[in-house]
C-alpha positions in Angstrom: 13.0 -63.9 42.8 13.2 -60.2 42.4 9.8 -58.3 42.4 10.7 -55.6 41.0 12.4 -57.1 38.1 9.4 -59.2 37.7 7.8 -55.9 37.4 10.0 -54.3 35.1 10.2 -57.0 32.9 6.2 -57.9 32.6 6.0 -54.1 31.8 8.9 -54.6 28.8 7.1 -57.7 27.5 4.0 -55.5 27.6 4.8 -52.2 25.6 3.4 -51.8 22.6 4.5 -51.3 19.1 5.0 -47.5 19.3 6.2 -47.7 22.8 8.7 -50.3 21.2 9.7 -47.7 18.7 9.9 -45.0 20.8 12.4 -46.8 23.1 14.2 -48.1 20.1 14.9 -44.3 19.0 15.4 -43.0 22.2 17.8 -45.6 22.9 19.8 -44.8 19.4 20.0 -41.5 20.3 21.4 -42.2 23.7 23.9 -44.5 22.1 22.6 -47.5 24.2 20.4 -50.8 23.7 17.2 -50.4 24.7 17.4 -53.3 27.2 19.5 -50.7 28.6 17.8 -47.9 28.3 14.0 -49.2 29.5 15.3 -49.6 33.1 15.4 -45.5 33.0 12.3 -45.7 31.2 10.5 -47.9 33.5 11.5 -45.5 36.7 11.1 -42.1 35.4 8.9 -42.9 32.1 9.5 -41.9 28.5 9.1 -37.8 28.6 11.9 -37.9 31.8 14.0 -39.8 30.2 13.8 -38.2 26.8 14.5 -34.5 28.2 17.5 -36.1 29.8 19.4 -37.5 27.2 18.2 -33.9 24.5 19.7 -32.2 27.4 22.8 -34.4 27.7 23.3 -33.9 24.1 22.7 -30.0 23.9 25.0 -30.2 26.8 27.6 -32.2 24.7 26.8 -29.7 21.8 27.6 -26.8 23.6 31.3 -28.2 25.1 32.1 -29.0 21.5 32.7 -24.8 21.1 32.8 -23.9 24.9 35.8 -24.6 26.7 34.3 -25.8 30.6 36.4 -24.8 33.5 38.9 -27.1 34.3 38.6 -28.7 37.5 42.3 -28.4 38.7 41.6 -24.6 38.3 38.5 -25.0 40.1 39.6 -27.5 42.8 42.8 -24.3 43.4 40.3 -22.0 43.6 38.4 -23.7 46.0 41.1 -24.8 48.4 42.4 -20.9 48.5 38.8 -19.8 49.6 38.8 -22.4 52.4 42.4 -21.0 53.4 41.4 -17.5 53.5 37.6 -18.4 55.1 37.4 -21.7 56.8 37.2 -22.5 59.9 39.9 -24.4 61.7 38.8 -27.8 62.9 38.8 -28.3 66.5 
């Protein structure tokens, strides 16, 4: 038996009702079940994991109308510094 998913699931079967509903909303906005979700929620608690996923959808949010850097670009860049700078193994 697993202890710690003993533990985590006594600590689901005991939430109550607005705990419940708090996991049921955060989980909708995090496009998830709550089953889930409440592993995240059992580790870090509610506040933790509810600035994650606001973050993680301002994030989204802001990608929508702001092109990121794409990472072949990046990786280029990258490989040209370590050309230029790096040391040679050996």
């Amino acid at each position: 038996m697993d202890l710690k998913s003993t533990k985590q699931l006594a600590a689901f079967a005991a939430l109550s009702d607005a705990e419940r509903s708090r996991l049921e909303q955060l989980a909708a906005k995090a496009k998830l079940s709550a089953d889930d979700l409440w592993p995240d929620v059992w580790l870090y608690g509610f506040d933790d994991v509810e600035k994650g996923i606001l973050a993680d959808i301002e994030a989204d949010e802001y990608f929508k109308s702001n092109a990121g850097i794409d990472n072949a670009e990046v990786m280029a860049d990258i490989k040209k510094l370590i050309a230029v700078h790096g040391k040679p193994r050996g």
